[in-house]
N, C-alpha and C positions, 0 to 999 in steps of 0.2 A: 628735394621735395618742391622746390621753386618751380620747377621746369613742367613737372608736374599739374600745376596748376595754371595751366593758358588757358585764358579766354577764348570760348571758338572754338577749341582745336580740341583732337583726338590725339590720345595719348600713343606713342609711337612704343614699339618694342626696342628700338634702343636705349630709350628712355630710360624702362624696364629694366636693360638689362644692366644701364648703369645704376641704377639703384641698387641691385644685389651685389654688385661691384665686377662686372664682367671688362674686357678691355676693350676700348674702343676699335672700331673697322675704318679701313682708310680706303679711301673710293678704289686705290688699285686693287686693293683685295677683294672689294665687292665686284670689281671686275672679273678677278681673276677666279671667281666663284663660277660662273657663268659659266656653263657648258654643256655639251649635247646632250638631248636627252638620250639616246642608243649608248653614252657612255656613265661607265660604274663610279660617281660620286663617290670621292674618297670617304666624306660626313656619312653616307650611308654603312660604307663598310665599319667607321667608326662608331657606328649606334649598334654595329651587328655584334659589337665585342664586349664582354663583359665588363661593367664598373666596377672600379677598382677604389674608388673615392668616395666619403664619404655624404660628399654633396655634390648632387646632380647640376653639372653645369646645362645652363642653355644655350648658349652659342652655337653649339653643334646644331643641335636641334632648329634652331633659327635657321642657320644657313640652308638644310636643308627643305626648309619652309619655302626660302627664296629661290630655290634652284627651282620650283615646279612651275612648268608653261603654264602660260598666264592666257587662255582664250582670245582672240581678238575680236574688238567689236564685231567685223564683216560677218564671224561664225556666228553670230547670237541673232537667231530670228524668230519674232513671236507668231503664230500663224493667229489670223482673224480666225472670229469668232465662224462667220460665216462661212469661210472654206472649210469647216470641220465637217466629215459627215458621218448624220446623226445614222447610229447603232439600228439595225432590225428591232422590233419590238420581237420579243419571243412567242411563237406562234402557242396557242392552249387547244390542246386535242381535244376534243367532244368526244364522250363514250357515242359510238352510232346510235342512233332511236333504235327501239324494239320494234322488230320486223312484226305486224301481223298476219298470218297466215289467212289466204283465201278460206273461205268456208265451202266445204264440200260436202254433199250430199253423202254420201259415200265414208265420211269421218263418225265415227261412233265414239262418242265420249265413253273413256273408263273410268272407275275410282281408280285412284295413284295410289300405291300402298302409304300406310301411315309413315312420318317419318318416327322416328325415335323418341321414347316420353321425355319431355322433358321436364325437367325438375329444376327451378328459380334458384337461384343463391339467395338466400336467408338476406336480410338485410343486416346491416353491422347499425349497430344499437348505438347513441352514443352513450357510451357509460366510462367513464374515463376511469384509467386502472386505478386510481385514488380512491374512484367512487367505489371501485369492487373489494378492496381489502379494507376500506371503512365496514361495509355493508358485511363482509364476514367477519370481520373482530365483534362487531356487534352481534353477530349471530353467535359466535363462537363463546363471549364473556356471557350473553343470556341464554337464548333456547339453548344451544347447546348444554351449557353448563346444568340448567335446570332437568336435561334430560335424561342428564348419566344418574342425576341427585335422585332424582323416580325413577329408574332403570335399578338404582340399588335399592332401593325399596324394596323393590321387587310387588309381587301379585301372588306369592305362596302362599304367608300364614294369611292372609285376605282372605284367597279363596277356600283355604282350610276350614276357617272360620266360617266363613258363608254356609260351607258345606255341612258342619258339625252344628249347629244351629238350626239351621234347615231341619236336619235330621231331629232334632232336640224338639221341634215346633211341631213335627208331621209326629211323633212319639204323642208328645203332649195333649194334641188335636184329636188323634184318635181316642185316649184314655179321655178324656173331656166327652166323647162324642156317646165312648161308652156307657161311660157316666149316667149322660145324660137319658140313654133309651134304658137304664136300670138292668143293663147288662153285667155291672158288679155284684159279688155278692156281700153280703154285712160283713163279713168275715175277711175279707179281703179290702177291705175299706179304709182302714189304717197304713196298709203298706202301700196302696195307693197314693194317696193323702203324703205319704212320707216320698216316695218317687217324684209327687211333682214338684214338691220343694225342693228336691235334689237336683229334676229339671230347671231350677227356677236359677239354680245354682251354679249351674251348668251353662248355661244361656248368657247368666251373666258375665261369667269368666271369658265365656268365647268373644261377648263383646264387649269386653272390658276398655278396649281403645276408644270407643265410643264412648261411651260414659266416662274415661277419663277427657276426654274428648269437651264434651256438656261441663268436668269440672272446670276444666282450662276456659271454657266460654265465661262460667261464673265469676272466675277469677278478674277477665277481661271486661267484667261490667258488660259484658256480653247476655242473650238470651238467644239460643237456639231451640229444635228440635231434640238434639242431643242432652239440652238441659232438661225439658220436660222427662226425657226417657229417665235419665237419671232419677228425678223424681217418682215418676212411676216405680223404679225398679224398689227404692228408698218402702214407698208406700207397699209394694207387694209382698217383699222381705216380713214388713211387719206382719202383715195381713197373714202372711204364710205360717207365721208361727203359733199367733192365733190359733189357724186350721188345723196343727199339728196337737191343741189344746182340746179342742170342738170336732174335732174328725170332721173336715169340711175340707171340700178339694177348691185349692189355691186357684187364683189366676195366671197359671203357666202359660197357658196355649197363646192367650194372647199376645201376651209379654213376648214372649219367643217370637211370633211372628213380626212385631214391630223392631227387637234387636234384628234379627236376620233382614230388613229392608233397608235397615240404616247402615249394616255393615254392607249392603248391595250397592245403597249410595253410594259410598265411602268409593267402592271399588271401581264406581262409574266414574267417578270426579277425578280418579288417579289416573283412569283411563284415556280419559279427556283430556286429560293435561301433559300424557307424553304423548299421545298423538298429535297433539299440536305441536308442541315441541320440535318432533321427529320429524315433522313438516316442514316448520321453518328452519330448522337443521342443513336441511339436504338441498334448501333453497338454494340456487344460479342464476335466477334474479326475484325480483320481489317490485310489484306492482299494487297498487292499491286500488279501492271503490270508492270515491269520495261524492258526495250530495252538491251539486252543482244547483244555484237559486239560480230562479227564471229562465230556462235553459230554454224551452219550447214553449209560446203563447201560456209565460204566466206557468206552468208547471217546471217543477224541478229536472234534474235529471242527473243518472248516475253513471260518470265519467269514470276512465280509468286514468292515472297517474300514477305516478313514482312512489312508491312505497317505501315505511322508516318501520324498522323495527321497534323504535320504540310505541308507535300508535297503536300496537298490540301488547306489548312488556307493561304498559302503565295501566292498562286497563284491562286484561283476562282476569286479575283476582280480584276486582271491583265487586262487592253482594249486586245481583241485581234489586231490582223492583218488586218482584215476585219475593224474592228469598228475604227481604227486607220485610214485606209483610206477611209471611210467612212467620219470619221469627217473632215478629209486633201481637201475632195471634197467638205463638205459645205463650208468653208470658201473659197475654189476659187470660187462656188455658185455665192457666195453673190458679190464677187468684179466683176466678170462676169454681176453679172445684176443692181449692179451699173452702170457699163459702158452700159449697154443694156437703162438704163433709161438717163443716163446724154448725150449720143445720139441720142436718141430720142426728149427729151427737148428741144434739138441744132437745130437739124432738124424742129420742132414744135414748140412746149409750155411746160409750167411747167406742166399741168394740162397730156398730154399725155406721158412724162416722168415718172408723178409717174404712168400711169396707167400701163405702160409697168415695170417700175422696181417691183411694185406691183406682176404682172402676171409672169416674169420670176423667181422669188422666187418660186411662188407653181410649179412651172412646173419644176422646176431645182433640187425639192425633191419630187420624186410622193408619193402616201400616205403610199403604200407598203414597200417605202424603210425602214419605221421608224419599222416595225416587219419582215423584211430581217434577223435580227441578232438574234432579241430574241425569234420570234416564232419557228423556227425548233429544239434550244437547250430547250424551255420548252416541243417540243412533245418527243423531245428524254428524256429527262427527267423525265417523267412521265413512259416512258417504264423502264429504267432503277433503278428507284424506286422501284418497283414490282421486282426489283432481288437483292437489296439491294447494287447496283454498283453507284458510283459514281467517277466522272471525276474531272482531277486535271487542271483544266482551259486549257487555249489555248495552253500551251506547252504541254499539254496531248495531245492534240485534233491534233495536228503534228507532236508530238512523234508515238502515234498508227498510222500513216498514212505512216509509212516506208514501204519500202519494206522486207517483214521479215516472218520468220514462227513462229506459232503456236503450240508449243508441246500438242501430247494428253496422257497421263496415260491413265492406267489401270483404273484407279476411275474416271476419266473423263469420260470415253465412260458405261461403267459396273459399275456401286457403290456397296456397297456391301450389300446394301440390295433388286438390284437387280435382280441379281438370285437363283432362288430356284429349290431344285430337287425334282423331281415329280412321281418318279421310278425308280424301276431298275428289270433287265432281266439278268440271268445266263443261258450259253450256254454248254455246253462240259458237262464233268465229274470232272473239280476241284473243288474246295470247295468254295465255295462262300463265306467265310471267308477268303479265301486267295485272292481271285481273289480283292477284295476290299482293303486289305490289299496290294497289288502292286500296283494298281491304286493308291494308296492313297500317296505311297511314291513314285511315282514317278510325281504325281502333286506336292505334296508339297514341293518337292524340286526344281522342275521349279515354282514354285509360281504363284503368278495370284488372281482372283478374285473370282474363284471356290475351289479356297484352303481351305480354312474355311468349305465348305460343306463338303468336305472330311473327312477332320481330325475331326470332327460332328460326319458324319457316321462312321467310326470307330474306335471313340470311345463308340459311340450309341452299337458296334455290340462286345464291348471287343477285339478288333481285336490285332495284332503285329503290330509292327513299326519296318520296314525296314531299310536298307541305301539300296543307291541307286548309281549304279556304272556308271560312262561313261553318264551321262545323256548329250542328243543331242536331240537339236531343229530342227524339219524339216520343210519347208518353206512353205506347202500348206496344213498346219494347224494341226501339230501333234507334239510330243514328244515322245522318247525314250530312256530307261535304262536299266539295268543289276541290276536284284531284284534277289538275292539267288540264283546267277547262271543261271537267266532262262531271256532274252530277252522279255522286256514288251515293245510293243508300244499303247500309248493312241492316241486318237485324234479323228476325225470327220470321217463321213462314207466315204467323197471321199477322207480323208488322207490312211482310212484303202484300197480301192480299188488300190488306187495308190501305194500301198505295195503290192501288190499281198493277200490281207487279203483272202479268202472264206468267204463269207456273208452267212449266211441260205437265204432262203426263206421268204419274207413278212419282213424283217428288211430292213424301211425303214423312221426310225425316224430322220430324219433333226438335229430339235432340242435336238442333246444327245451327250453322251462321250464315245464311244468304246475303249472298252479295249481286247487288244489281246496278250497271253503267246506263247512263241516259235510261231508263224507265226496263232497262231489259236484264233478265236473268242469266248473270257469265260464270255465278261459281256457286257451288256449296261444301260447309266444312263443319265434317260431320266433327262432334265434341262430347268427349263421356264425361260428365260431372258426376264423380265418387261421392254416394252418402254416406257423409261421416256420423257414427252414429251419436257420437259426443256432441254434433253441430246442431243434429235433430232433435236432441231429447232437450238439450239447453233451449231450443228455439220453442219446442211446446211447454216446458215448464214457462217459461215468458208468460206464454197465452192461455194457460190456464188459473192465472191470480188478479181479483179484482181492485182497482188502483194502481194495477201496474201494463204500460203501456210500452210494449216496444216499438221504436222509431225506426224506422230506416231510412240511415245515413249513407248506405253504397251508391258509389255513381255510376255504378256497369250497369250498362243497358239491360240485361239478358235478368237482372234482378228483378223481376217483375210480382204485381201479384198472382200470375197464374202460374207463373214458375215456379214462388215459395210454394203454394198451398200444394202444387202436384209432388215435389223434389225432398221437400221433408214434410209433408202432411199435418202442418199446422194451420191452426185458422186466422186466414189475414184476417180476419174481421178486428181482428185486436190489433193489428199491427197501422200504423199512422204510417203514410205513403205522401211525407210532402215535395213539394216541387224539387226541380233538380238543382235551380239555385239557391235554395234554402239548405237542402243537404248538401253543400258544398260548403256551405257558409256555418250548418252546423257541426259538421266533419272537423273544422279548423280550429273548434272554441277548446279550448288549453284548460284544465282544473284548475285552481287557484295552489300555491303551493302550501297555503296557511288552510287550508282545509284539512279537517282529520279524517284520514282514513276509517273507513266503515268496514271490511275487509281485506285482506290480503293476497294474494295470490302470486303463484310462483309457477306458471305452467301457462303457457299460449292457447288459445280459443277460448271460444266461445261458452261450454258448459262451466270450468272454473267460477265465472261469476254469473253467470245465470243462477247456477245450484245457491253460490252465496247470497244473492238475496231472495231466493225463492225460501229457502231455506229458514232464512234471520222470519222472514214472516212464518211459514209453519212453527221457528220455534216459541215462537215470542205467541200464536193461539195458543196451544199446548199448555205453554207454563202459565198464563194466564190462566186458561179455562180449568189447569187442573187444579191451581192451589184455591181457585175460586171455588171448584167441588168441594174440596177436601174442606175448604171452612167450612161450609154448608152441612157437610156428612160432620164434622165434629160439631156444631155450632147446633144441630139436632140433635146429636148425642148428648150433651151437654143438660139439653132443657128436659130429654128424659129423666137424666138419673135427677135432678132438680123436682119434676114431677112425681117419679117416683117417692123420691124424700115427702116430699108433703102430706101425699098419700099412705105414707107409709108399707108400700109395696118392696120392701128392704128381699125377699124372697125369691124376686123375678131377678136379681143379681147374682145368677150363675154363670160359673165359666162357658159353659156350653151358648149362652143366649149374649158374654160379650163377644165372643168367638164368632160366631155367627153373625154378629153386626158386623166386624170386622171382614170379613169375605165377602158381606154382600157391597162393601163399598172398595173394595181391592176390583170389582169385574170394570166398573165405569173408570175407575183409576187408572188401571192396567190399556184399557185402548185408547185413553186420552194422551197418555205416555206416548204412544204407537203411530202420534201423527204425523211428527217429523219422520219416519218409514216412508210414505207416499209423497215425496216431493218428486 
């Protein structure tokens, strides 16, 4: 290892091979190594033969290290830099210009047949597969689950019920009516008197869900509707047997008619609740409504985002507002006509006490009130099914009732399947390859909803792709740019008039997209935009509610106001028309994701959430103005039989004349219900 270690020097391989312990070479043998290269080196035949030893000698291998010619200086020549010569650069083919064709008098422009519709590929959504098996487990463990649970329910003995009641009330109403025009005779007076307490009997049985219903409320330190009826029913019962004492006809009719509303309830609210269900059940995706602050000069506005099932699960069985004072009303009701009866008592007898505390229970909840609440959210409901929207209970239903606007896109008004083009016309002497080719890049770089048919057609025609310089939007429905040096404006026939365009003769297509080079008319391309009627009815439901303001956010030129008002026949007057850099700028504003959903929806366009907030505000009049009647009609009722009592007018409380209160406040009930119908 001594030798090994020289200063200076490079370790030699014999070195090497005396350290493994190999035998030393004596210069005659290093001589006698040497030999031509045309001859077969014994070392080589020896490395051709297999090993036979366990350890690989190197000696062999060495020597034939040394046998190989060794270059002589004279061959090694490095060539300068400068005698190198440098490579061609690779020549780059130019497509040739487009030829323009001479202009001939003699050439007669035709329309080109249309090419083929074509249809966009959808956009691919990002929803990552995490997000979509979240979003069904969730659907699957609630709506789902909750809709098998009311699908077993079922709607049979309900509408049994409903039916045999009905039937029990229209019985009851007539023998009342009888009654009353002295169409009984004495003799028949008794078995009367005995039918409507069997009616009364009857009525109660069928709605006995109900009234167990009112006790489960009592139990819960609750006060319903259901509880008063319970007490009505408690108070009638007694009264009837009375009747049965005194041959005096019972208050069936009425009674009967308010169980048969509440069992109508009942059936509306079950109704309600798998339809929503069955909504969000079948959901593919689920998007929300949420109340965006300061969205447009200081007013709000209502954005679509990402939707959570739970924004809906936590809040559909919330009581609203209405139903909340609603129920605050029966319980004064009832302490009301307690004192209306223990007055009366005072004044009289026991026996005209309970008739009185009896009679101002029904009159103090007409029958109507008990489907005030539930029947206008099931007819809204049923329309809002059919678009696959559904609402996130009562804070939805007062959230969409802000004062706020409406953003519209471009795919809200125009989807993209549709418009289609339908032809096209060349004017002038340039090349109709070109003229298409400018069109084309100066749509697609303002973008829109005709873009796609463009970039279609040319590539349908092989054409060039341009850039496009200086593009500007001008405000009575056109666009322009700087294509290869030359001033392209596109746009509608009265954009191109209003430029000082020259129109030929007989051009006078409406529905198309003029194109003009340097100041002159080289194309037209005619375009059918399909009225969707889901697009139109969402667009005028917008514009017919006050505080609600639709914006339009599209940046397609061809959106104009005279094209909304002619295309789907709503009135722009309602519609906010700001600049095109503001609707660019409002296009972009993202919802917060900590905001709560105000509806749902699970279906693309436009009327899905039109109808939802059009909707939240008819429902949210309705149940306001109805339970507001209906206190009113009871809250009159009320100070009667109170007057009565004092008066002592205990006579004028026949069936016939509560009956008859009772119907005259079911007509104002019944249409107020009916409003959510007309969204």
């Amino acid at each position: 290892m001594d030798e090994m270690q020289k200063d200076g020097s490079e370790l030699e391989l014999e070195d090497i091979l005396k350290e493994f312990g190999a035998p030393e070479q004596s210069e005659k043998d290093a001589d006698d190594d040497i030999l031509l290269w045309d001859e077969e080196p014994e070392q080589e035949r020896a490395l051709n033969q297999p090993v036979t030893q366990d350890t690989v000698r190197l000696d062999d291998i060495t020597r034939v290290i040394r046998q190989q010619p060794k270059a002589s200086d004279e061959t090694i020549r490095f060539t300068p830099v400068s005698e190198v010569e440098e490579e061609e650069p690779p020549y780059i083919i130019l497509p040739p210009e487009p030829k323009t064709e001479p202009y001939s008098e003699e050439w007669e422009p035709e329309y080109e047949q249309p090419i083929s519709d074509y249809v966009p590929l959808e956009p691919i959504q990002f929803k990552p597969r995490s997000r979509m098996l979240e979003l069904k487990k969730k659907l699957v463990e609630g709506p789902e689950k909750l809709y098998y649970e009311l699908l077993e329910k079922g709607f049979g003995k309900l509408r049994m019920a409903i039916i045999a009641n009905g039937i029990v009330a229209i019985l009851s109403a007539a023998a009342t009516g009888c009654y009353a025009m002295g169409l009984i005779p004495e003799d028949r007076m008794r078995f009367l008197v005995f039918g409507q307490f069997l009616a009364l009997l009857l009525s109660a049985l069928f709605g006995s869900y109900q009234l167990i219903e009112g006790v489960g409320d009592l139990i819960k330190r609750r006060f319903s509707p259901n509880t008063l009826l319970l007490f009505s029913f408690i108070a009638c019962i007694a009264d009837g047997v009375l009747c049965l004492n005194q041959v005096r006809m019972p208050c069936c009719a009425p009674f009967s008619l308010n169980v048969t509303m509440s069992l109508w309830s009942a059936y509306q609210r079950r109704n309600t609740d798998l339809g929503q269900m069955d909504t969000l059940r079948k959901a593919a995706r689920l998007d929300s409504i949420v109340l965006h602050e300061d969205y447009y000069q200081g007013m709000p506005g209502f954005l679509r985002g990402e939707g959570q099932v739970e924004d809906f699960m936590e809040s559909y069985r919330e009581p609203s507002v209405p139903e909340k004072t609603l129920n605050s009303y029966a319980l004064v009701a009832l302490f009301v006509s307690v004192l209306i009866g223990v007055v009366a008592a005072v004044r009289t007898d026991m026996v005209s006490g309970l008739q009185f505390f009896g009679a101002a229970l029904l009159v103090a909840m007409p029958a109507t009130a008990y489907i005030t609440i539930s029947r206008p959210m099931a007819l809204l409901e049923r329309r809002l099914h059919r678009l696959g929207t559904v609402l996130c209970g009562w804070r939805g239903v007062t959230g969409l009732n802000a004062k706020a606007v409406f953003p519209l896109s471009d795919t809200d008004l125009v989807p993209g399947t549709a418009a289609k083009l339908n032809g096209l016309k060349f004017y002038g002497s340039r090349n109709p390859d070109q003229v298409v080719a400018y069109s084309t890049a100066v749509i697609v770089a303002d973008g829109g909803v005709i873009a796609p048919l463009f970039s279609q057609l040319l590539e349908s025609r092989n054409g060039y792709h341009y850039e496009v310089e200086t593009l500007r939007a001008y405000p009575n429905g056109g666009i322009g740019g700087v294509v290869n040096g030359e001033a392209v404006l596109v746009g509608s026939l009265t954009f191109m008039r209003d430029m000082g365009v020259e129109m030929p003769e007989g051009v006078k297509v409406k529905q198309a997209i003029y194109v003009a080079v340097d100041g002159v008319l080289n194309g037209v391309f005619a375009i059918a935009y399909s009225k969707l009627r889901s697009t139109s009815a969402g667009l005028s439901t917008l514009c017919s509610y006050r505080k609600l303001y639709p914006l339009l956010t599209a940046v397609d030129f061809i959106l104009t106001d005279e094209f909304i008002r002619k295309k789907f026949g709503a009135n722009t007057k309602r519609i906010l028309f700001p600049e095109r850099k503001v609707r660019k700028e409002l296009g972009a504003v993202v919802p917060d994701v900590e905001n709560l959903g105000l509806a749902l929806t699970t279906r693309e366009g436009l009327a899905g959430a039109a109808y939802a907030v059009t909707g939240a505000r008819a429902l949210r009049t309705a149940t306001v103005l109805g339970v507001t009647v209906h206190m009113i009609a009871g809250i009159l009722g009320l100070l009667s039989m109170l007057v009565l009592t004092l008066v002592d007018a205990g006579y004028l409380l026949t069936p016939g004349n509560l009956l008859l209160f009772e119907l005259i406040w079911m007509i104002p009930g019944l249409l107020i219900t009916e409003w959510t119908r007309s969204i």
